[in-house]
C-alpha positions, 0 to 999 in steps of 0.5 A: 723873063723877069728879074732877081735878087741874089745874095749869098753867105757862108754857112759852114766849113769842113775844118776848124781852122784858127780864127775862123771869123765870118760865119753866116756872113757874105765874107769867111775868113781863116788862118794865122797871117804869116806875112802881114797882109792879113787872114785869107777867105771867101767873099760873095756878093749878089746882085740883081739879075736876069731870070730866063728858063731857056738855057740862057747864062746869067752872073749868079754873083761875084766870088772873090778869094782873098788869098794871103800867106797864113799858117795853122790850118790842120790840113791843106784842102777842105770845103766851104759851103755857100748859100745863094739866096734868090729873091724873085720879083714877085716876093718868092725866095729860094734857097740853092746850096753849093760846096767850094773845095779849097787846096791851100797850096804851099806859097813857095815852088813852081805852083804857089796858086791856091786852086778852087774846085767845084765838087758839084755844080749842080744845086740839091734844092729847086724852084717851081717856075711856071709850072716846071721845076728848075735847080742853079746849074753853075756853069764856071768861073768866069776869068779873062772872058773864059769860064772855067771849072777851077779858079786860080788864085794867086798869091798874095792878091784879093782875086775875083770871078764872076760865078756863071749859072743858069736854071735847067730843068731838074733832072735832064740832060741838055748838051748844046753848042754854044760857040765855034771858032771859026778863024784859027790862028794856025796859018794855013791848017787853022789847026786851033778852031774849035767848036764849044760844047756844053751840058746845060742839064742837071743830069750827065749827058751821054753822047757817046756817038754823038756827031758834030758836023759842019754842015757839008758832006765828010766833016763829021767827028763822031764821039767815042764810047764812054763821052759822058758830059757832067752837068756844067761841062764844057768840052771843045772838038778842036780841028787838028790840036789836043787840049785834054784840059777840054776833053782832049777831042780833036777832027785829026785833019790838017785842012781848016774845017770851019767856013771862015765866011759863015756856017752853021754847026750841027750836033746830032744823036743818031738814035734821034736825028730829027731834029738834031740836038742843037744847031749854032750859026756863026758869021754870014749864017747868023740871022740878021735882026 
């Protein structure tokens, strides 16, 4: 482990947008303000970080969209580009490159929200760390303790998120779990558990397949044919709802699934079964310090 420093700025943008202001900068901003309160735009802002190489999350930085009423855009959705600058404690500076999608939604109807996407999580540029060449794999955007694909932005408010990543070997697949709600709040079904899975790798993941066990005889939920995470995905195998925002996957039983006391989950390709893929212990199983 040891620490960094990120900053970021905002190279270039897809359009030619009125008043494009900041280019180069931490904070890009456009548009002819239609209501007073200002240009809308990006900010990003660094900070000093935790480096691990183990699959471990970190706050890569703080992403804020500055979502104001503004007109003169020649179309609705474009890109923004972002470089993340890395500055490790021994002096070495990497440079990742990432693309945000901007959808200028209309500011009146049912969905006045602007939404943000990322087309790609996975950053083209590498750093060597100890031997292993790693690229920022970008898990989400973190908002209400949720990390999430697609930021929200609601109108007419400066709206932040934190930008969750980690370092993942380059060019591998790595689909872990990496949480289990194991207390529904369905009474008596518990139908809303779920187990969380991710792919930690810069390379999809196909687990078509694949199964997730509980640990005891008979639970098991196999994955269909055509599963194929995407680097950064997060799906959730729910035991008796449908989510398709979290990939739709669910046990179908109508009895809880997950030890409320403690259990371990398993997840297990069965061309390589031994060991399984990833393990994650949850409440009495998770070993004491």
């Amino acid at each position: 482990m040891s620490k960094a420093v990120t900053g970021g700025s905002w190279p270039t943008i897809s359009i030619a947008p009125p008043n494009l202001n900041g280019l180069t900068t931490d904070r890009i901003t456009w548009g002819v303000p239609a209501g007073g309160s200002g240009q809308s735009g990006y900010v990003f802002r660094g900070g000093e970080v935790e480096v691990r190489t183990d699959g471990t999350e970190f706050t890569l930085g703080t992403f804020t969209h500055e979502n104001f009423p503004i007109t003169g855009l020649p179309q609705q959705e474009f890109d923004v580009n972002l470089t993340v600058v890395v500055t490790f404690e021994d002096g070495t500076k990497a440079d990742f490159s990432f693309t945000f999608h901007h959808n200028e939604t209309p500011n009146v109807g049912p969905a006045p929200e602007d939404l943000v996407d990322l087309p790609t999580f996975v950053s083209p540029q590498t750093v060597t760390i100890d031997g292993t060449e790693y690229a920022v794999l970008i898990s989400g955007f973190k908002q209400g303790g949720q990390v999430v694909r697609r930021f929200v932005s609601q109108e007419n408010s400066a709206n932040s998120a934190d930008i969750v990543a980690l370092f993942a070997v380059a060019g591998k697949p790595d689909p872990v779990i990496t949480n289990v709600r194991f207390k529904g709040e369905v009474k008596g079904s518990q139908a809303d558990e779920y187990v969380e899975i991710v792919n930690r790798g810069t390379a999809p993941a196909d687990i078509s397949g694949w199964k997730l066990g509980a640990d005891d005889r008979g639970q098991d939920f196999t994955f269909p044919p055509g599963t194929v995470l995407a680097p950064g995905q997060r799906i959730r195998v729910y035991t008796n709802e449908n989510h398709p925002e979290w990939g739709g996957f669910n046990y179908g039983i109508k009895r809880p699934i997950w030890n409320d006391k403690g259990d371990t989950a398993v997840l297990t390709n069965p061309a390589a079964p031994t060991p399984p893929a990833s393990t994650y212990a949850y409440g009495d199983k998770v070993a004491k310090p």
